[in-house]
C-alpha positions, -999 to +999 in steps of 0.1 A: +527-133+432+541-142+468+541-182+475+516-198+480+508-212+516+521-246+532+508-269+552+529-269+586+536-293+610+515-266+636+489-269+615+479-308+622+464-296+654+444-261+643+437-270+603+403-284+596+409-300+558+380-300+532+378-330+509+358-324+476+335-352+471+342-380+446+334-408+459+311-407+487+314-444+497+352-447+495+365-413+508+343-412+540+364-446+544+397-428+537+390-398+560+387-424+584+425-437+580+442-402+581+418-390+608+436-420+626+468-401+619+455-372+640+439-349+605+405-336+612+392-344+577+354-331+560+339-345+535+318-315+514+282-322+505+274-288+493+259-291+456+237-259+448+243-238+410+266-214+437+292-242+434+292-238+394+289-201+395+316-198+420+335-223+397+329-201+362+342-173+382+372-189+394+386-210+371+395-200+335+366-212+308+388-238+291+393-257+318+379-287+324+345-291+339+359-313+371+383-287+375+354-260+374+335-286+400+365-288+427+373-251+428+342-239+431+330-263+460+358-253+476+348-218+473+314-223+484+323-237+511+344-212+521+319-182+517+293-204+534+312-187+566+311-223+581+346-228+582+373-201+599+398-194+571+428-188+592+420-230+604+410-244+568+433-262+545+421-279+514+432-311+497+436-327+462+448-356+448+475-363+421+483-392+403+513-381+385+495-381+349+496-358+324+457-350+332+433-332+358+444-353+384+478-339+383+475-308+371+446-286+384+460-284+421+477-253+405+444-239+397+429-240+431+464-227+447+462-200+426+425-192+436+432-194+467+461-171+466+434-144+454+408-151+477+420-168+507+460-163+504+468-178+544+445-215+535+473-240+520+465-266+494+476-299+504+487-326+478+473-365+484+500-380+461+522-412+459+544-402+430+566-375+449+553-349+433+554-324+465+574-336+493+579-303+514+543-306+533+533-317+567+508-336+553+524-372+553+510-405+537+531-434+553+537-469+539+509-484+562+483-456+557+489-462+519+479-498+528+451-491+547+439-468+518+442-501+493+418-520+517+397-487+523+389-490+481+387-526+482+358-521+510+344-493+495+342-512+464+327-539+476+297-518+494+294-497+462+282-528+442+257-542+470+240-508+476+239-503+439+226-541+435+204-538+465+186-505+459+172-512+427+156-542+436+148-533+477+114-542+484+114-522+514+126-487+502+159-475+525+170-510+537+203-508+512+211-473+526+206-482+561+228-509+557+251-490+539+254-465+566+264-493+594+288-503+575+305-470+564+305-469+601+319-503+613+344-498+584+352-465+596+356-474+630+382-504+623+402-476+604+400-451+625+406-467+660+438-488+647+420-516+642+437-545+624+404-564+613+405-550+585+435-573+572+411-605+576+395-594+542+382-631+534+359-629+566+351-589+564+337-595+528+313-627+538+303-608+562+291-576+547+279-599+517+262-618+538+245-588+551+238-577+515+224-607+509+195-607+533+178-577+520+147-584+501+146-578+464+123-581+435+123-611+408+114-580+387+133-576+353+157-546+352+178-527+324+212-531+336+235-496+323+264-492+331+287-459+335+324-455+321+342-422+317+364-395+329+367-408+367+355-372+384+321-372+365+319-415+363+316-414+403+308-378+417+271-371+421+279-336+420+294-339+382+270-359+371+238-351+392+233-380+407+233-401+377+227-437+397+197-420+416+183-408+379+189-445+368+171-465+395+141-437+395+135-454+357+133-489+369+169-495+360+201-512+380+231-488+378+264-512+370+295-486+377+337-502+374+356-504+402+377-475+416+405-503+418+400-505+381+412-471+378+439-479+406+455-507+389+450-486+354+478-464+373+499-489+382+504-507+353+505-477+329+540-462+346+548-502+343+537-502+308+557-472+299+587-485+310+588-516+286+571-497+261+600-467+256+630-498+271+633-473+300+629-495+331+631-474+362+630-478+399+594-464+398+584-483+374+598-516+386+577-506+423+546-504+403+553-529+388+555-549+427+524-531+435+501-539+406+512-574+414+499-568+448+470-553+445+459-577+417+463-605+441+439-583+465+412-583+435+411-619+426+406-625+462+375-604+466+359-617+430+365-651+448+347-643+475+318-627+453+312-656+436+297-674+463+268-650+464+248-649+431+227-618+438+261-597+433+284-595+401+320-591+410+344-567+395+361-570+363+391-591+365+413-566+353+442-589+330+403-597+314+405-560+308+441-557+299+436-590+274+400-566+256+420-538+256+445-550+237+419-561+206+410-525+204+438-500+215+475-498+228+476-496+264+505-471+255+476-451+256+471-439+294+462-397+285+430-397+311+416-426+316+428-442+279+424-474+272+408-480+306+374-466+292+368-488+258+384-519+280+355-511+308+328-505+276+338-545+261+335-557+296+302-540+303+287-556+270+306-588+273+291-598+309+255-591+301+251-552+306+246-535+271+237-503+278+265-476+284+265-445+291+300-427+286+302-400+314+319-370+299+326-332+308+338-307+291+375-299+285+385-334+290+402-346+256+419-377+263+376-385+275+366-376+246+388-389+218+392-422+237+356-427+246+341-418+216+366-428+189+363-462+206+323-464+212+320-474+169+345-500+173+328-516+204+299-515+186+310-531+158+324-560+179+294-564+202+263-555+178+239-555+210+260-525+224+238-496+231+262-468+238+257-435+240+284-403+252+264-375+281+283-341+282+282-328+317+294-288+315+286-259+326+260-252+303+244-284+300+210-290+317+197-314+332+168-321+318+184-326+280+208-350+300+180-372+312+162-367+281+192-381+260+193-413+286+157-419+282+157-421+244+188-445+252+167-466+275+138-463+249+163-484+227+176-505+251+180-541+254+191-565+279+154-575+295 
């Protein structure tokens, strides 16, 4: 089989690149920063069955379901006729794990090689796993991208807050909008008022704060899992819009829980096996960094009671550590029982554990742990959806009604 294509410097100018959709909230923030670096970046919204079907034809059956999800929106997309092949490059990220975020860029490279050989595959990574692409990530675009989460984390937990209780229906999504957009603009015009974070934050909370809402009593659930299916709408179809249609308040972790989950694992490793290296030593920096960034946002939050801030996350390092090793970093690891204690700890007691098929370190992790939560936090109603292939929606929503029927909190 010949090479597979690369992403050439000519190829800035000409190449549309397709993003698959995550996180809807963050990435249309990050799009925003490289489209500042001169990338014309789309977001895909395409969600029919085609993108499964094009998925199970695609991708080899034991693969795992986000896997499935990524290749085969890529491929509809691609047969939609939309896009010009010969001007179409796709992009994945890799965090340098030993799991789906690492490893499946290989699958869609080699789809691609038997479908569309001359569209290249472009690796988002910060772990030099590929450094031979046009496609570069500097220091300050890596910064930008840290405030870009801790923005889009910030508007994730107002809309999510907001719409539940929004007495006039589409005021949290209209407000979510203009700020996707102000946000976007800062990034994307080179902007630097995106470093005065304290005033940013009181400002959008402020926002937040003035949308009407209910005194009406909600069941708070909140969603942990394999970090495709715990955020993407299209993995878990639309799991937040099913919660709020049933008169409950979706509660979902940070993405810079999962980003600091990184960063301290490679930092974690190194003590762990007495092998202290120059990457882990940087991550070590970084964590340091970025946990700094965190406290100052849950400071912030605390001023405004309608909104719970994120987890502090040495509060989930210190839980983690009564349950599991945080040796353990396969997937997600001890990230997702860590989240579950936090959940339960801070009021919300109903959990569902997001996970898809083919992901292991998910499964063993989540649900080995989900007993022992129990067992510490007796009020802990937790229960494990499989999102696959085969897996309908409607026995999905069924198994998180009979969860809610059970439910306490209210």
């Amino acid at each position: 089989m010949s090479e597979y294509a690369k992403f050439t410097d000519d190829m800035v100018k000409t190449h549309k690149i397709l993003v698959p959709n995550m996180l809807p909230i963050h990435f249309k923030l990050i799009i925003s920063i490289l489209e500042a670096s001169g990338y014309k970046m789309e977001l895909l919204q395409n969600e029919s069955r085609s993108v499964v079907d094009e998925g199970l034809k695609n991708v080899h059956n034991d693969a795992c379901y986000p896997a499935l999800l990524v290749v085969g929106q890529f491929m509809d997309a691609l047969k939609s006729g939309k896009y010009d092949p010969n001007k179409t490059a796709l992009i994945m990220s890799q965090t340098g794990g030993g799991c789906r975020a690492s490893n499946y860029i290989h699958l869609i490279r080699k789809c691609m090689q038997k479908n569309y050989p001359q569209i290249p595959v472009i690796s988002l990574n910060f772990s030099g796993l590929e450094k031979d692409s046009a496609f570069k990530v500097s220091a300050p675009m890596f910064l930008k991208m840290l405030y870009a989460v801790l923005y889009g984390d910030l508007l994730m937990i107002c809309y999510n807050k907001c719409r539940a209780y929004e007495l006039v229906k589409g005021s949290a999504f209209k407000l979510l909008k203009k700020w996707q957009t102000i946000l976007g603009n800062i990034f994307r015009t080179g902007s630097n008022r995106y470093l005065n974070t304290k005033k940013m934050y009181n400002t959008i909370l402020s926002d937040f704060d003035k949308i009407e809402l209910s005194n009406a009593k909600k069941i708070k659930v909140g969603i942990v899992g394999e970090i495709y299916v715990k955020y993407s709408p299209l993995a878990n179809n639309h799991l937040e819009d099913f919660l709020i249609s049933e008169n409950c308040e979706p509660v979902v972790p940070s993405l810079l829980e999962f980003v600091m989950y990184c960063a301290v694992g490679n930092m974690t490793d190194g003590l762990l096996y007495n092998n202290v290296t120059k990457s882990s030593v940087i991550n070590g920096i970084g964590y340091k960094l970025i946990y700094g960034k965190q406290k100052e946002l849950i400071n912030v939050m605390k001023n405004y009671n309608k909104f719970d801030p994120p987890h502090d996350f040495e509060h989930l390092r210190h839980l983690a550590d009564k349950y599991i090793n945080q040796g353990v970093v396969m997937g997600e690891g001890w990230l997702i029982p860590a989240e579950m204690a936090s959940l339960v700890e801070s009021g919300v007691e109903n959990v569902i554990s997001a996970q898809p098929f083919g992901c292991l370190p998910n499964h063993i992790v989540a649900k080995g742990m989900a007993r022992t939560i129990k067992t510490a936090y007796p009020n802990a109603n937790i229960v494990a959806i499989d999102y696959d292939p085969g897996a309908t929606r409607v026995n999905q929503e069924n198994r998180i009604k009979l969860m809610l029927a059970n439910a306490g909190g209210i």
